[in-house]
N, C-alpha and C positions, 0 to 999 in steps of 0.2 A: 529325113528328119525322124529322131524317134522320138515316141514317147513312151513315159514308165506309169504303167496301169498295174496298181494291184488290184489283184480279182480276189484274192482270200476272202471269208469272210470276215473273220478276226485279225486286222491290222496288225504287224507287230510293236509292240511296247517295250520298251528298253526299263525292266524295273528295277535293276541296280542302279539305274542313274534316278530313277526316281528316288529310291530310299535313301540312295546320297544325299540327295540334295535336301529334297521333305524329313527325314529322317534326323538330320542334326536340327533343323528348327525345330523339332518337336520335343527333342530330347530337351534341348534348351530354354525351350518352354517349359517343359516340366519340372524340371531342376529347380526353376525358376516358383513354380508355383510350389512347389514341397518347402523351399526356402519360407514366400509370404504365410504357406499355412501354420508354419514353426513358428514363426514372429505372432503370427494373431493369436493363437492357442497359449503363449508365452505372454501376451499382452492381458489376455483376458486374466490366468491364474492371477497375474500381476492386479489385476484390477480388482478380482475377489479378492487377495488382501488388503487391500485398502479399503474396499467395502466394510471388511471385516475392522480396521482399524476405525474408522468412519462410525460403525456402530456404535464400539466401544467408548470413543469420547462422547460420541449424545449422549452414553447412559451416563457417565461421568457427571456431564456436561448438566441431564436431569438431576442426579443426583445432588450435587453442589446447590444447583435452585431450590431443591427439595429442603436442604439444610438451612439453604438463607430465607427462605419464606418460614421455615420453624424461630430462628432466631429473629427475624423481624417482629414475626404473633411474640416471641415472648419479650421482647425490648417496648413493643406497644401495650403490654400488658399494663393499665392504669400505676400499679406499686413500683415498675421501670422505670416510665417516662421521663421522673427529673433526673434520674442518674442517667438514662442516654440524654437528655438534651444538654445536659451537662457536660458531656464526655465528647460531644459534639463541637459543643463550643469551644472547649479546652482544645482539643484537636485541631481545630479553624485557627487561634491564637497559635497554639506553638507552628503550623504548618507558616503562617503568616512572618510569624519569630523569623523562621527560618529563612525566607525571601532576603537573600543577598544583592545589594544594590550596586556593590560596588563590582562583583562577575557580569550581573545584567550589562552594564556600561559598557566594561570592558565586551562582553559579548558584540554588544550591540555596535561600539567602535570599529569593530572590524568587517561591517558587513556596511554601513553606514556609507552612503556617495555622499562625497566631498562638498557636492551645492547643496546639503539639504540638513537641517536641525531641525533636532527634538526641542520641543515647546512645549507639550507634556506628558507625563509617562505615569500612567496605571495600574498598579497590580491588582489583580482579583483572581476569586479561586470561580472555574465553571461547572457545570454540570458535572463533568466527569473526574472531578475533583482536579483539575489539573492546575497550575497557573497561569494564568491569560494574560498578555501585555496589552493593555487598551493605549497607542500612542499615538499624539498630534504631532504632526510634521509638519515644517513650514516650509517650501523652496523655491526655486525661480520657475519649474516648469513640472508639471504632470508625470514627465519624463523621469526625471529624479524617483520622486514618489515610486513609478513602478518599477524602477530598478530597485529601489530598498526591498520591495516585494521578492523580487526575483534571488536577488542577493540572500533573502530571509530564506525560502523555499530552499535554496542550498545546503544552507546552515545547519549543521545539527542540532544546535541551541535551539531551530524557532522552527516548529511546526503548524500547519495549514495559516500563512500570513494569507493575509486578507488588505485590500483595499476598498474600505467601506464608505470612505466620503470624501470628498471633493470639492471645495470652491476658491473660488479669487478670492482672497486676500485683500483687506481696505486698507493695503499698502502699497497698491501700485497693480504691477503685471505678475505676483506672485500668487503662490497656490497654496490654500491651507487645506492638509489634507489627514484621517484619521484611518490609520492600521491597528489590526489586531492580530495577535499571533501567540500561539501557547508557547513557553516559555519551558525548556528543557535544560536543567543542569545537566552538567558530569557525574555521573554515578558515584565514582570517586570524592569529586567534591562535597556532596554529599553526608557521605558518611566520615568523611575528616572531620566535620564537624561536632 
């Protein structure tokens, strides 16, 4: 029997198979990392520009406040006030004028499920000057109701529909229920007019 005993003291090592082997992962690692620090260093410039645009509109952004809090002080100014509440109200009527009943309809027709009628239809101007559809629905099930919702939410006519109330109907198994929803012409439409 033999056996094979190295006595050296330094074992030998085969280092070209090491650096073959360790050699290409590391390369590859690295390759690797010069790539992500290209993209970060890339991401960041990218992000100081938008920092820098980002500034730019807040100054804007103060600046525009800065002119409408001038022009409010001088519209409040006691010798203003009837000529802006005035110009307010004229503005309310012609915006009102403009309220088209018969695009509402037709809008509302095509978003409208078949089990369910309008019973009554609201127009008003909100907070943010917008027009608001305040409508009662009447139909056979809750279901209805929140598909009109849903349908609306589609629409580009009718933004943030809202289901705000709810009950039976003293007609039976039916639902009387009241949406609201701002009301969006055609831009187009609009200025046709």
């Amino acid at each position: 029997m033999r056996l094979d005993i190295n006595l050296a003291t330094r074992p030998y090592e085969d280092a070209r198979e090491f650096w073959g082997r360790w050699g290409l992962g590391v390369g590859v690692l690295a390759v690797a990392t010069l790539v992500l620090l290209a993209f970060a260093v890339q991401s960041w410039i990218h992000a100081g520009r938008d920092r820098h645009e980002i500034r730019q509109l807040q100054q804007q952004i103060a600046q525009r406040d800065n002119e409408r809090s001038k022009a409010q002080a001088f519209l409040d100014l006691s010798a203003n006030r009837s000529t802006r509440d005035q110009s307010q109200f004229l503005n309310g009527l012609i915006q009102r004028k403009a309220f088209s009943w018969t695009r509402v309809f037709e809008d509302l027709e095509r978003v409208m499920p078949s089990n369910l009628h309008v019973v009554s239809l609201r127009p008003d101007i909100n907070e943010q000057n917008q027009m608001q559809l305040d409508m009662r629905v009447a139909c056979e099930n809750r279901l209805a109701a929140v598909e009109l919702v849903h349908r609306m939410e589609s629409s580009r006519h009718f933004q943030g529909a809202q289901l705000v109330q709810e009950s039976a109907s003293g007609e039976g198994s039916g639902v009387a229920a009241a949406v609201i929803a701002t009301y969006v012409p055609d831009p187009l439409e609009r200025s046709a007019k």
